[in-house]
Structure formats: structure tokens, C-alpha cells
N, CA, C and O atoms as a Tripos MOL2 file, in Angstrom:
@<TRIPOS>MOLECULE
protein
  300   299    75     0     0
PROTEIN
NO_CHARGES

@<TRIPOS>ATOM
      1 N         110.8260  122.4590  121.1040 N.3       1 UNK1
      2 CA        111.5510  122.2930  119.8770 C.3       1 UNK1
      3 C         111.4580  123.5920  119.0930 C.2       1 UNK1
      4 O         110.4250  124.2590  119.1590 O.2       1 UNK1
      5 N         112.6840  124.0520  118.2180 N.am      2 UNK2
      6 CA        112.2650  125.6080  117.6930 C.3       2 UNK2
      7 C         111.7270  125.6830  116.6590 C.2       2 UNK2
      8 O         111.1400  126.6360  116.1480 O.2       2 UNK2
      9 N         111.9880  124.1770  116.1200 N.am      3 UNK3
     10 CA        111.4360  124.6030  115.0740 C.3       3 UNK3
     11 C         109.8330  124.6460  114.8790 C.2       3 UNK3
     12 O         109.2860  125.1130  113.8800 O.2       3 UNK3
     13 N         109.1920  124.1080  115.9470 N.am      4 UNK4
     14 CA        107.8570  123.7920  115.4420 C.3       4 UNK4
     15 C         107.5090  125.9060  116.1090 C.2       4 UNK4
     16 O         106.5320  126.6210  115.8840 O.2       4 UNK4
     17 N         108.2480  126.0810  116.5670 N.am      5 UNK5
     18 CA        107.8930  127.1920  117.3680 C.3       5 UNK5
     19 C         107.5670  128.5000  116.9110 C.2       5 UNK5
     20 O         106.9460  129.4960  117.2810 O.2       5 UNK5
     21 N         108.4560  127.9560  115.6510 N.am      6 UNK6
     22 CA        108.6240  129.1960  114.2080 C.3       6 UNK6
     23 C         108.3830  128.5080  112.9640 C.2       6 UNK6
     24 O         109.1670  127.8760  112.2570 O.2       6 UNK6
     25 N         106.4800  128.8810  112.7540 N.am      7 UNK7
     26 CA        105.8140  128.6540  111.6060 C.3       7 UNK7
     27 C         106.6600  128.3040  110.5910 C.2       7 UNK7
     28 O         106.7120  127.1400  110.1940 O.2       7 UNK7
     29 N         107.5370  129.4510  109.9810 N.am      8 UNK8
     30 CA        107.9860  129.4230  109.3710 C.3       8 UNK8
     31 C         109.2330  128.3280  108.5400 C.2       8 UNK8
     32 O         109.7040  128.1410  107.4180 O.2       8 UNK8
     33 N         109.3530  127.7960  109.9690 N.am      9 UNK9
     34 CA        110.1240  126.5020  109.6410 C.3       9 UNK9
     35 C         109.6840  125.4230  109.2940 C.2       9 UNK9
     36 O         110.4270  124.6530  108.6840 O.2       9 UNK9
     37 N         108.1090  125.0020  109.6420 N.am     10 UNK10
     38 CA        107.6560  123.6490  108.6080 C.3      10 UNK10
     39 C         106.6300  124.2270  107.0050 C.2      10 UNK10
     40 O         106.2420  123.3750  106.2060 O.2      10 UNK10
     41 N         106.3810  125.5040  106.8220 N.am     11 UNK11
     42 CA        106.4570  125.4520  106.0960 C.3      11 UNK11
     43 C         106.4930  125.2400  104.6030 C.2      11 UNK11
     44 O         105.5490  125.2640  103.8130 O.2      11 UNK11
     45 N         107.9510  124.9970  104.3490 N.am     12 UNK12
     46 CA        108.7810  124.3790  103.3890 C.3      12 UNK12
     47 C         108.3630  123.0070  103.3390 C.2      12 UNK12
     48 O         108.1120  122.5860  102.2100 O.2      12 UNK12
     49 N         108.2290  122.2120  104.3020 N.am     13 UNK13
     50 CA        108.6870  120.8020  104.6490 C.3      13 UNK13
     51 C         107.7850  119.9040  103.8370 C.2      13 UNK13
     52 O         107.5960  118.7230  104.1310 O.2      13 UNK13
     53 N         107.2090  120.5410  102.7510 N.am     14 UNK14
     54 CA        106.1020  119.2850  102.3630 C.3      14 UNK14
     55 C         107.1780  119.6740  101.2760 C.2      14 UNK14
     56 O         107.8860  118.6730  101.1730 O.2      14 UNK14
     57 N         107.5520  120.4610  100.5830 N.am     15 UNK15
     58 CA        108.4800  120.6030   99.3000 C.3      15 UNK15
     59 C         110.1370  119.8350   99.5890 C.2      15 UNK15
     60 O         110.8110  119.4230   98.6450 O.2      15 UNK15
     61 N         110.5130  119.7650  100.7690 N.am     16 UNK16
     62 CA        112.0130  119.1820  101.3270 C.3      16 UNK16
     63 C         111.8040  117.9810  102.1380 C.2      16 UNK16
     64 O         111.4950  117.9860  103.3290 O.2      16 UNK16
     65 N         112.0210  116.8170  101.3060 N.am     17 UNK17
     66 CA        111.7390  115.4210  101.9300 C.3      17 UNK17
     67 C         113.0620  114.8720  102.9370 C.2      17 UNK17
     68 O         113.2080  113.8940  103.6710 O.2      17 UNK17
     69 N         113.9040  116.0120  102.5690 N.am     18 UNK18
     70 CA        115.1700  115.4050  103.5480 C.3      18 UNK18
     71 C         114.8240  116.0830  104.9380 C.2      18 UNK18
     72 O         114.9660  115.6280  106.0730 O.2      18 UNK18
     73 N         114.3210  117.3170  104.5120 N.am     19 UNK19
     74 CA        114.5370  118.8550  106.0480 C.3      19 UNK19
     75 C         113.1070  118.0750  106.6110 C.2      19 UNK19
     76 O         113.0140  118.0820  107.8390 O.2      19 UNK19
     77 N         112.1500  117.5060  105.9820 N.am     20 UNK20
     78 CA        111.0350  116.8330  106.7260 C.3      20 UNK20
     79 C         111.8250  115.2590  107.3840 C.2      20 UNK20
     80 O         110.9290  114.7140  108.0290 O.2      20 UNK20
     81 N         112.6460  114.6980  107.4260 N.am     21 UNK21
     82 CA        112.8870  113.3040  107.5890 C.3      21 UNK21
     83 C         113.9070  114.0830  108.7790 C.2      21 UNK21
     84 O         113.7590  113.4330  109.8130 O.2      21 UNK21
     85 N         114.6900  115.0030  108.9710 N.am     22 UNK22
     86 CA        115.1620  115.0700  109.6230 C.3      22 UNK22
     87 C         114.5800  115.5270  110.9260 C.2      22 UNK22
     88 O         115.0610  115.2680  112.0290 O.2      22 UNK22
     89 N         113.3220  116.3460  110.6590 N.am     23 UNK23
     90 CA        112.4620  117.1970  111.7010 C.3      23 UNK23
     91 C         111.6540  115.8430  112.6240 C.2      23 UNK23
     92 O         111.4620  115.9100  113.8380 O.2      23 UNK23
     93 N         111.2670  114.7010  111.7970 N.am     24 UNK24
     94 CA        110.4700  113.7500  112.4120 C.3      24 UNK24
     95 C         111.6090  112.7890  112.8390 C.2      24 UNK24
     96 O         111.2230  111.8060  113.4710 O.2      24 UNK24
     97 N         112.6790  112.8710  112.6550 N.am     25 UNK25
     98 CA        114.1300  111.9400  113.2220 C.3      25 UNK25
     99 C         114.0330  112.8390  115.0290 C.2      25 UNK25
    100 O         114.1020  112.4260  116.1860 O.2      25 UNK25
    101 N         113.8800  113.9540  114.5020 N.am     26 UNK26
    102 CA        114.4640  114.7220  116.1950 C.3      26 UNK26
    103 C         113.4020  114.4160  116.6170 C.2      26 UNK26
    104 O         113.4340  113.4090  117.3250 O.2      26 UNK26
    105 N         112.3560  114.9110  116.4670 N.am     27 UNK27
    106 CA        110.5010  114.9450  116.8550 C.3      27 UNK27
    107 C         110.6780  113.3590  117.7480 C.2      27 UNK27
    108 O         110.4370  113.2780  118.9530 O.2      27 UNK27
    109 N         111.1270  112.2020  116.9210 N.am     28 UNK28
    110 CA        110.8920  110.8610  117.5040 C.3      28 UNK28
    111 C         112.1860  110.9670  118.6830 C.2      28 UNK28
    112 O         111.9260  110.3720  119.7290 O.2      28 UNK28
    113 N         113.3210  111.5430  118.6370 N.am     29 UNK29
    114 CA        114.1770  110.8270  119.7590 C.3      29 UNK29
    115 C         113.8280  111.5880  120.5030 C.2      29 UNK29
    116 O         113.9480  111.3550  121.7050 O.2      29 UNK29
    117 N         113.3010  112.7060  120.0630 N.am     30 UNK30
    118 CA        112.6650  113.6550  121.5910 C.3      30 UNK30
    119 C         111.3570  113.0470  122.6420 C.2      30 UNK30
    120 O         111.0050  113.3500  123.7820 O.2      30 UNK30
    121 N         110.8200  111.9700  121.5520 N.am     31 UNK31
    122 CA        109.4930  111.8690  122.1480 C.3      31 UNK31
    123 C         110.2480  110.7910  123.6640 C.2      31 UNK31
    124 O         109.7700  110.9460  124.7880 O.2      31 UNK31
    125 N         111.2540  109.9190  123.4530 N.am     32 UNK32
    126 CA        111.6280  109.2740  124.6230 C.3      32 UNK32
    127 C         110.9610  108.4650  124.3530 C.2      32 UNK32
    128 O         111.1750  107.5710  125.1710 O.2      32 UNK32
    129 N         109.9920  108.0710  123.4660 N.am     33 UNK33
    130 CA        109.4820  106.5240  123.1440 C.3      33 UNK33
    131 C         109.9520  105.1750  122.2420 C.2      33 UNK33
    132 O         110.6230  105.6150  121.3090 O.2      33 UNK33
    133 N         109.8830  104.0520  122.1760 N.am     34 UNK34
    134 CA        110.1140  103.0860  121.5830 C.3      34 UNK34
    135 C         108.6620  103.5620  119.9210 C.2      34 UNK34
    136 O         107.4470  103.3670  119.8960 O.2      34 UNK34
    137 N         109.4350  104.0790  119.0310 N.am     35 UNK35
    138 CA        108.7750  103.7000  117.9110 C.3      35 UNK35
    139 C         108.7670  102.7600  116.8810 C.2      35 UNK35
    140 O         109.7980  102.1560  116.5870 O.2      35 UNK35
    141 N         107.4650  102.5280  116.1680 N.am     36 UNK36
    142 CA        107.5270  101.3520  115.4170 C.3      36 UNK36
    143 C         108.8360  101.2350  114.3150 C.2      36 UNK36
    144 O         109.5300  102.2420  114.1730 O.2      36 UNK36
    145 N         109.0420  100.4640  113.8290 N.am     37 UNK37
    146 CA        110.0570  100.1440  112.7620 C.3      37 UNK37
    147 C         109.5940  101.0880  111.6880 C.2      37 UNK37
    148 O         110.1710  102.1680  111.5600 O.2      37 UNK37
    149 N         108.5340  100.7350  110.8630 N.am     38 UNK38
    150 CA        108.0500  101.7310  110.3910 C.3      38 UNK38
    151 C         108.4290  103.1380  110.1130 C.2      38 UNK38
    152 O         108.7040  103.6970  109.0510 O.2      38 UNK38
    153 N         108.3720  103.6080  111.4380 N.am     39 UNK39
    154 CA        108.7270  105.1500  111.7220 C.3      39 UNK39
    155 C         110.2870  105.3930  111.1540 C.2      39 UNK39
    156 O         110.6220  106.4490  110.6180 O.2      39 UNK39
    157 N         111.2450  104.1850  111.3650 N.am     40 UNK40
    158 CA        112.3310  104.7560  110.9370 C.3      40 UNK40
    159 C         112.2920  104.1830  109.3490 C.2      40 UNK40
    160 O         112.9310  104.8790  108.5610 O.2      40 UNK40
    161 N         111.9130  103.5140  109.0330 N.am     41 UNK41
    162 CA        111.8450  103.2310  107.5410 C.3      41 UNK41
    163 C         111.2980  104.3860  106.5680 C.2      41 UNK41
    164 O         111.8350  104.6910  105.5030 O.2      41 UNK41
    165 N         110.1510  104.9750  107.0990 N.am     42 UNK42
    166 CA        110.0580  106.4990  106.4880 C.3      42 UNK42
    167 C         110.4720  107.2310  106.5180 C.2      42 UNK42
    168 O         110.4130  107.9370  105.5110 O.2      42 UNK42
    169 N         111.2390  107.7000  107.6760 N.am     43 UNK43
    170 CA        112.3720  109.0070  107.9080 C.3      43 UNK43
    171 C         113.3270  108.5970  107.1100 C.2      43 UNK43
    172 O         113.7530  109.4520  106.3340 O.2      43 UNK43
    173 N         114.1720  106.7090  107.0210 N.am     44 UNK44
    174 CA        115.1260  106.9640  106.2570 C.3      44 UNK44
    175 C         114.8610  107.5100  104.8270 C.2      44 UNK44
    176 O         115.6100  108.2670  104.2090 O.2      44 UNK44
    177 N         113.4540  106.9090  104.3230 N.am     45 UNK45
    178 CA        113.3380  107.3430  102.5430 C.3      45 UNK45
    179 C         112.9560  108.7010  102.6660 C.2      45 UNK45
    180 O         112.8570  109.3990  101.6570 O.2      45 UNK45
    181 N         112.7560  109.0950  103.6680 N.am     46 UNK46
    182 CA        112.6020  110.7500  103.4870 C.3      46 UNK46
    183 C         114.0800  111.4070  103.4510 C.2      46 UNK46
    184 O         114.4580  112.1660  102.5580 O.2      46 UNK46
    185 N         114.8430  111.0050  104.5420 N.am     47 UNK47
    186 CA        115.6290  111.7200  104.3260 C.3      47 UNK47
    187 C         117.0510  111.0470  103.3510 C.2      47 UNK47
    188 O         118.2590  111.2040  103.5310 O.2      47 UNK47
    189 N         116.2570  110.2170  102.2270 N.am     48 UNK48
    190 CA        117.4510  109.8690  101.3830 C.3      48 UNK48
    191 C         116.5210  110.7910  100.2520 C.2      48 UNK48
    192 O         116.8630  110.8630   99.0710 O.2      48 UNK48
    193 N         115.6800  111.2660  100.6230 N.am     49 UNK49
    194 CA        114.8130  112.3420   99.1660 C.3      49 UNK49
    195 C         113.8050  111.8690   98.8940 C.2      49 UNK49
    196 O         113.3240  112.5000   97.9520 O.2      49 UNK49
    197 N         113.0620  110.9240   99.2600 N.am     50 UNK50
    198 CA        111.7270  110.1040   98.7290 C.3      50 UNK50
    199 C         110.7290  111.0120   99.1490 C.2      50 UNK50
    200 O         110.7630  111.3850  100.3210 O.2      50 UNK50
    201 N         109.7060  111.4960   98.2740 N.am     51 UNK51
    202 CA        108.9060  112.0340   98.8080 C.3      51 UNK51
    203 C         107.2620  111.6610   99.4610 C.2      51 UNK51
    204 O         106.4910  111.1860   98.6270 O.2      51 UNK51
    205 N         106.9740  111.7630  100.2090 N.am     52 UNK52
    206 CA        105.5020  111.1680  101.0560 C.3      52 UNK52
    207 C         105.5740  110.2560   99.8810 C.2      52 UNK52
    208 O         106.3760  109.3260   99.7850 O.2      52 UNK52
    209 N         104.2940  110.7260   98.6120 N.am     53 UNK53
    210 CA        104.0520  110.2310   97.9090 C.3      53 UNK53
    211 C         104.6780  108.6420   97.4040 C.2      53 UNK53
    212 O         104.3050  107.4720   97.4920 O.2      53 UNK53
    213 N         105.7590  109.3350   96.8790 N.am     54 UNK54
    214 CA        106.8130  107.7240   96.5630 C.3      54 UNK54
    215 C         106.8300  106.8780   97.5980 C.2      54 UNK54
    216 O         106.7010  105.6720   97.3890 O.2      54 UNK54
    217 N         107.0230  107.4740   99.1220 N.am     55 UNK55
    218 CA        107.0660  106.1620   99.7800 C.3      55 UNK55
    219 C         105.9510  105.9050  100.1200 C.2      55 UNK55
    220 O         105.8640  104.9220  100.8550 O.2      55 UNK55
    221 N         104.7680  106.5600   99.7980 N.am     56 UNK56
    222 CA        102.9960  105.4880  100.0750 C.3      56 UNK56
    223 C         103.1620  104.7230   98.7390 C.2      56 UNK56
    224 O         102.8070  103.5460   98.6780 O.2      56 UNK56
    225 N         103.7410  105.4150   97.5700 N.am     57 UNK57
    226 CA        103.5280  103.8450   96.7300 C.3      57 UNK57
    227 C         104.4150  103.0080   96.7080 C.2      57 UNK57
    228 O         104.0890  102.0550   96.0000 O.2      57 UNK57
    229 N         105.7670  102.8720   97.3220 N.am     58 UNK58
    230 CA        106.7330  101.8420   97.5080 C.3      58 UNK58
    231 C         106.3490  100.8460   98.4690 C.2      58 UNK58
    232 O         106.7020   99.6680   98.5300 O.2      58 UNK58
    233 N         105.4190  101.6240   99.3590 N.am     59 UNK59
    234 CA        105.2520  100.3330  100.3290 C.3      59 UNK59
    235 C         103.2020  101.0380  101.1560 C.2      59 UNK59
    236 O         102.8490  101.6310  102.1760 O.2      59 UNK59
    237 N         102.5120  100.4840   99.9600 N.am     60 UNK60
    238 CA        100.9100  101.1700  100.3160 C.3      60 UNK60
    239 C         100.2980  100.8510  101.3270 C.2      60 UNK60
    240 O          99.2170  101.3380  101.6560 O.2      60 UNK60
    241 N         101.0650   99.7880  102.0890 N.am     61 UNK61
    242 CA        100.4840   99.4200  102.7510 C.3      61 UNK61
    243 C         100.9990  100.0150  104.3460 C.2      61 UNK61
    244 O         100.2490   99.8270  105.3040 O.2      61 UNK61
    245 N         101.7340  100.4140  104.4480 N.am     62 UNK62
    246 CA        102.4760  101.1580  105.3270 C.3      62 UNK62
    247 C         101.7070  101.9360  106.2780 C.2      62 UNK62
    248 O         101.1060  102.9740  106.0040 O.2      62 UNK62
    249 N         101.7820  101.1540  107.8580 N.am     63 UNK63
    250 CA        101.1050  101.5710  108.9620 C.3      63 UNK63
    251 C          99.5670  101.7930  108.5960 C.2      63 UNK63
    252 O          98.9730  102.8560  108.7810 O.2      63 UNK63
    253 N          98.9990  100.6190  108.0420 N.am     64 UNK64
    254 CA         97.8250  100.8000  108.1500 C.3      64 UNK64
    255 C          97.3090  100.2870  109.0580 C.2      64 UNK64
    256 O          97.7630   99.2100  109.4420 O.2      64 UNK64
    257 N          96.2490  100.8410  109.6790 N.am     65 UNK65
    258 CA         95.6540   99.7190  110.9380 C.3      65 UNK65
    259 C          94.2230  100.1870  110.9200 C.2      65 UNK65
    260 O          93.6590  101.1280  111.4800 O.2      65 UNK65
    261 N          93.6830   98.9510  109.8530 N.am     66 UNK66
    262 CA         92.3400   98.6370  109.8650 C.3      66 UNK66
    263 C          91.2490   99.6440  109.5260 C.2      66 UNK66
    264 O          90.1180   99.8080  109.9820 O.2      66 UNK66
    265 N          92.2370  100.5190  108.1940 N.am     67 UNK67
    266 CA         90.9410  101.2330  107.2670 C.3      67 UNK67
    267 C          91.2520  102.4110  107.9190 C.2      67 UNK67
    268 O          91.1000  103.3160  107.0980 O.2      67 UNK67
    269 N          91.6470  102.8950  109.0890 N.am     68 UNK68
    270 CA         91.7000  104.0160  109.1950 C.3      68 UNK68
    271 C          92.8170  105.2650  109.2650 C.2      68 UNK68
    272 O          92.9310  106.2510  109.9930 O.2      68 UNK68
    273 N          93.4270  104.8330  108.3700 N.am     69 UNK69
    274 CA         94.8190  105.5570  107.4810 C.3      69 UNK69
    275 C          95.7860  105.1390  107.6390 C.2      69 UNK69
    276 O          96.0590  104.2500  108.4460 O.2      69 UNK69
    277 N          96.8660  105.9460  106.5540 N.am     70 UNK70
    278 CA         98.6510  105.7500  107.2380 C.3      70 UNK70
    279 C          98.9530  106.2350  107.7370 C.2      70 UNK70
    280 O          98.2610  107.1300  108.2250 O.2      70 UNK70
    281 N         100.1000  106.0910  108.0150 N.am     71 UNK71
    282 CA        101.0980  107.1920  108.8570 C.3      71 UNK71
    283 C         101.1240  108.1370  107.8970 C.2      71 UNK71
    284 O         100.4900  109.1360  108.2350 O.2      71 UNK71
    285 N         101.7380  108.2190  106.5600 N.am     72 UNK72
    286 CA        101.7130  108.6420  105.6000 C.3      72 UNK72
    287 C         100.6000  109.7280  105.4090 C.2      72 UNK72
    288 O         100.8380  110.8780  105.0420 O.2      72 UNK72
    289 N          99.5220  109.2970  105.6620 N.am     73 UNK73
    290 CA         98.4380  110.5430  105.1570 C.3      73 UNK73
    291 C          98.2970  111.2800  106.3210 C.2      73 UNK73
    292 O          97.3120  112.0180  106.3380 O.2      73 UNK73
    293 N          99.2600  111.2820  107.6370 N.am     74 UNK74
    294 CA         99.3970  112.4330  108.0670 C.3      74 UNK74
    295 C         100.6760  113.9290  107.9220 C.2      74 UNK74
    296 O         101.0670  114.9420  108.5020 O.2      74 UNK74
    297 N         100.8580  113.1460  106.7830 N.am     75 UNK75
    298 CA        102.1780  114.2490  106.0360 C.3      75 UNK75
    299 C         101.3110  114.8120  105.1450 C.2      75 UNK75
    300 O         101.7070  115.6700  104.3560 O.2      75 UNK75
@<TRIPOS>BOND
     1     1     2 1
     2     2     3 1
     3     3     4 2
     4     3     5 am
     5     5     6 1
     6     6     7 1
     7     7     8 2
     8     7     9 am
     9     9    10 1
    10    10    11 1
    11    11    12 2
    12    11    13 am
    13    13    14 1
    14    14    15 1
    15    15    16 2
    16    15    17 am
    17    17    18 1
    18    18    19 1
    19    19    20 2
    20    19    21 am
    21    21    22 1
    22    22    23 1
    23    23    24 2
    24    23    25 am
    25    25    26 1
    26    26    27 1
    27    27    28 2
    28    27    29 am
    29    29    30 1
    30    30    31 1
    31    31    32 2
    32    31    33 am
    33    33    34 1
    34    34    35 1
    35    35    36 2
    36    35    37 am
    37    37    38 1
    38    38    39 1
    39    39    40 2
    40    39    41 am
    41    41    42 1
    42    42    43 1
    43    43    44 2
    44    43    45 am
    45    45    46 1
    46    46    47 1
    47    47    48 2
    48    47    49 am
    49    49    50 1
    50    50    51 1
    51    51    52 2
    52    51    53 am
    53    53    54 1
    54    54    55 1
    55    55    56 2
    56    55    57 am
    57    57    58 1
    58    58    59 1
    59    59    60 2
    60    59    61 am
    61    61    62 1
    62    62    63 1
    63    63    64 2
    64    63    65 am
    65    65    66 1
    66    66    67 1
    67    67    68 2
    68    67    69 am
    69    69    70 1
    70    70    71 1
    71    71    72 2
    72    71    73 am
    73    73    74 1
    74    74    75 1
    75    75    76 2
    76    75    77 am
    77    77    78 1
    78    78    79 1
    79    79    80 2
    80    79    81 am
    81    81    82 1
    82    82    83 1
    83    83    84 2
    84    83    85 am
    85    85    86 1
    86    86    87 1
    87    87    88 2
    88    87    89 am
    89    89    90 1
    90    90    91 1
    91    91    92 2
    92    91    93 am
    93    93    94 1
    94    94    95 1
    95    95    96 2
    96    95    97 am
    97    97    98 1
    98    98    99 1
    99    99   100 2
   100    99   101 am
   101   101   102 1
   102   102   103 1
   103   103   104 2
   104   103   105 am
   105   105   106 1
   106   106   107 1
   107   107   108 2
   108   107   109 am
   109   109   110 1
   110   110   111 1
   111   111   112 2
   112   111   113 am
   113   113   114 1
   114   114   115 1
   115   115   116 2
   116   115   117 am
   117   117   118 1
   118   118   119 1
   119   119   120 2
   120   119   121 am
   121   121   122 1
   122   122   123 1
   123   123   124 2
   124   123   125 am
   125   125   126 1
   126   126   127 1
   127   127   128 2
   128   127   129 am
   129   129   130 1
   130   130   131 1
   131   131   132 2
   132   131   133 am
   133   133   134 1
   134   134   135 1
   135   135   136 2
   136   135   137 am
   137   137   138 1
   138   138   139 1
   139   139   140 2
   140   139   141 am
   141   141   142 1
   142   142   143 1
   143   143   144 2
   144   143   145 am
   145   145   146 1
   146   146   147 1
   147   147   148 2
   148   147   149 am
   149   149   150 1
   150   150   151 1
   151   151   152 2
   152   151   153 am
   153   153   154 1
   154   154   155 1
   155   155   156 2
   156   155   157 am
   157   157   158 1
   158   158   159 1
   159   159   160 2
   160   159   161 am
   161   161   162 1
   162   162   163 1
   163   163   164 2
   164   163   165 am
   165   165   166 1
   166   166   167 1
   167   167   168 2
   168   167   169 am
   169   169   170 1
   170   170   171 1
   171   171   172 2
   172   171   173 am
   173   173   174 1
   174   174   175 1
   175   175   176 2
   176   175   177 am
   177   177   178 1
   178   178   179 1
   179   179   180 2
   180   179   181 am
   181   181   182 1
   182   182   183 1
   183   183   184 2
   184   183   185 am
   185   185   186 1
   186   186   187 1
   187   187   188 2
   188   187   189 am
   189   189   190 1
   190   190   191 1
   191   191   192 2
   192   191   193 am
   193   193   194 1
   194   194   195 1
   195   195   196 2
   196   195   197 am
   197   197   198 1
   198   198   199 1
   199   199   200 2
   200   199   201 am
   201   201   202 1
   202   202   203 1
   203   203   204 2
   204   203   205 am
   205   205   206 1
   206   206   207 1
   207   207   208 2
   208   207   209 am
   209   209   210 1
   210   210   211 1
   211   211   212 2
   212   211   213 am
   213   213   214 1
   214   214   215 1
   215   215   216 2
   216   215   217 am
   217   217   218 1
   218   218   219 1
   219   219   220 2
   220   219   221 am
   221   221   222 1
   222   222   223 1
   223   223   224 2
   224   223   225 am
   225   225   226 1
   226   226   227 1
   227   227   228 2
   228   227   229 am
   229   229   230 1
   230   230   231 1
   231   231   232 2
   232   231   233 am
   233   233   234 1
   234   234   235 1
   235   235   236 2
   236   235   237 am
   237   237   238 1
   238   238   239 1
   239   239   240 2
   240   239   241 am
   241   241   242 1
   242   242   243 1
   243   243   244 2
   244   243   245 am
   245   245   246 1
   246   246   247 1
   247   247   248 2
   248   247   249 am
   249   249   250 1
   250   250   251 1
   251   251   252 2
   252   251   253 am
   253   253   254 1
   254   254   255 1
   255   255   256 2
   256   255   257 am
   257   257   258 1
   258   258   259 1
   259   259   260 2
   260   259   261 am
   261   261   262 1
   262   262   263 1
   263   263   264 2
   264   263   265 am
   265   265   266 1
   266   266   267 1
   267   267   268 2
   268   267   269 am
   269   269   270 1
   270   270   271 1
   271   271   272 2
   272   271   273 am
   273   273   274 1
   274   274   275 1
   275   275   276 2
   276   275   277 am
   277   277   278 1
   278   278   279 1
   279   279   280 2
   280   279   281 am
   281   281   282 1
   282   282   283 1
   283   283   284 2
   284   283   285 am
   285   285   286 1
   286   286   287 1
   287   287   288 2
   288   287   289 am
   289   289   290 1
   290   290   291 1
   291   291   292 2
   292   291   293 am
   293   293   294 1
   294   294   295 1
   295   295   296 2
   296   295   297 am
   297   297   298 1
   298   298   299 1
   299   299   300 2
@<TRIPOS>SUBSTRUCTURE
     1 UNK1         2 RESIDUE 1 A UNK
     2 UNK2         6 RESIDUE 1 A UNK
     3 UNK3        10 RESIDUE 1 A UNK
     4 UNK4        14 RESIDUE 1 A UNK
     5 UNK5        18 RESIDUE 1 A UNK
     6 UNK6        22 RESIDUE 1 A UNK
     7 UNK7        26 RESIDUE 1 A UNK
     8 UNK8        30 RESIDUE 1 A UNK
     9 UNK9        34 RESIDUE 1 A UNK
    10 UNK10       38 RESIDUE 1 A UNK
    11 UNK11       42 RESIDUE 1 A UNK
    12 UNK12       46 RESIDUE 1 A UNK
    13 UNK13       50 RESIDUE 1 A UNK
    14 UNK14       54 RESIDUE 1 A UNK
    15 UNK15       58 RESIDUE 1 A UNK
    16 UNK16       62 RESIDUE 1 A UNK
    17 UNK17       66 RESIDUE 1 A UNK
    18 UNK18       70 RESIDUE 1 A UNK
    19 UNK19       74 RESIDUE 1 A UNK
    20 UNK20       78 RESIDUE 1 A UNK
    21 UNK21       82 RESIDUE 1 A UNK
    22 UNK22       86 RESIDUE 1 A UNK
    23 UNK23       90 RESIDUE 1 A UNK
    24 UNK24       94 RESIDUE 1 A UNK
    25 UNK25       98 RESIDUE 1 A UNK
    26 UNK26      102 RESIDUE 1 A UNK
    27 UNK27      106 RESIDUE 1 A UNK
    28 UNK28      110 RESIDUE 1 A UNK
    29 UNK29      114 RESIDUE 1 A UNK
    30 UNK30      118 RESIDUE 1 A UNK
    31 UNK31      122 RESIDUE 1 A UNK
    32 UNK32      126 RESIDUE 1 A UNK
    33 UNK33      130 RESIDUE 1 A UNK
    34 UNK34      134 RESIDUE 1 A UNK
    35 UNK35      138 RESIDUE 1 A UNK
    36 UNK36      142 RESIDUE 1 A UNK
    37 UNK37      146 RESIDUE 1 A UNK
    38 UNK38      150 RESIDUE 1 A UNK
    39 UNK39      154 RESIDUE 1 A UNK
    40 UNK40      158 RESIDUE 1 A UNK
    41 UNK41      162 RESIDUE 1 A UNK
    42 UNK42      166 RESIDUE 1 A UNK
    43 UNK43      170 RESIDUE 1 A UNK
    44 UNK44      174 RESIDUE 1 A UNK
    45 UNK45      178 RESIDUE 1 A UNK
    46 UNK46      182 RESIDUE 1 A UNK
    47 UNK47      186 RESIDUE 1 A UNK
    48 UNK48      190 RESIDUE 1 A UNK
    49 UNK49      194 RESIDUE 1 A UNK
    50 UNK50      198 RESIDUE 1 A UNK
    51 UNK51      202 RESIDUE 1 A UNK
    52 UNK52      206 RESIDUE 1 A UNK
    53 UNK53      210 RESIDUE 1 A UNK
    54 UNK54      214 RESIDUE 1 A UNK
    55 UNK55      218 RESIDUE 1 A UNK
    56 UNK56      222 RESIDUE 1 A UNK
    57 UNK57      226 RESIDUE 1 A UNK
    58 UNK58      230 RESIDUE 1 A UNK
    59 UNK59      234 RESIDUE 1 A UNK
    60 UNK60      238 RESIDUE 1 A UNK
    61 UNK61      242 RESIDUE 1 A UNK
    62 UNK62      246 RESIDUE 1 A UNK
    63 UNK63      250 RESIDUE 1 A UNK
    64 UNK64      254 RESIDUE 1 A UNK
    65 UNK65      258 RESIDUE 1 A UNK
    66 UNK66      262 RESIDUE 1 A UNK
    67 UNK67      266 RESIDUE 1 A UNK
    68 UNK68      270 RESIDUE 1 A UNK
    69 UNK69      274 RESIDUE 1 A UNK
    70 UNK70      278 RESIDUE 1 A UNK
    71 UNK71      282 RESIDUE 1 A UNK
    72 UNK72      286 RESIDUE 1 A UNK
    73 UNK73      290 RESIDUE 1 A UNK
    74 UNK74      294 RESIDUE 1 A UNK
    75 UNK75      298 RESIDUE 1 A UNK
């Protein structure tokens, strides 16, 4: 993928909640796996502008599994 290839392209991505929703949209159809629902429920509020933040408090509970984080706190 190029972009991960060139530093320079993620970056930005904690400041651009759309250019991040779109990078983890490709990242997932590249992976060739069945991902959780989840996964696309955050890419969509990312890439409608929501940022990490807003969507850990719209929905806190989001991909937790049993105390040991979200999905979320790996953004």
C-alpha cells in the first residue's frame, strides 16, 4: 500500500478524520477478510468527519472485549 510506505502520508491522519476513514476503508478491503460491523461503523463516522474522540463517546462502548481496549484507542 503507498501510502503506509510514505511516512509522510499518515502523518496528517490523526488531524483528517475523513483521509483517516478512507485509509482504514482500503487497509480493510485489502486485508481480504470478513470484518466486524463495527469496523465499518467507524470508518463511516470517520469518514463523514467524526473524529476518534466523538466516536468513542457516541458509542464508549465500542469493540470492547473484556477490559482490554477499543478499537478506538488504537487510533
Amino acid at each position: 500500500m503507498e501510502q503506509l510506505a510514505d511516512p509522510s502520508m499518515l502523518a496528517n491522519l490523526d488531524e483528517d478524520p475523513k483521509a483517516l476513514g478512507h485509509m482504514m476503508r482500503k487497509m480493510g478491503s485489502e486485508m481480504g477478510e470478513e470484518l466486524p460491523a463495527e469496523f465499518d461503523e467507524v470508518v463511516d463516522r470517520l469518514e463523514a468527519g467524526q473524529s476518534p474522540e466523538e466516536i468513542t463517546s457516541a458509542i464508549p462502548d465500542l469493540g470492547d472485549n473484556g477490559g482490554s481496549g477499543s478499537m478506538m484507542d488504537d487510533m
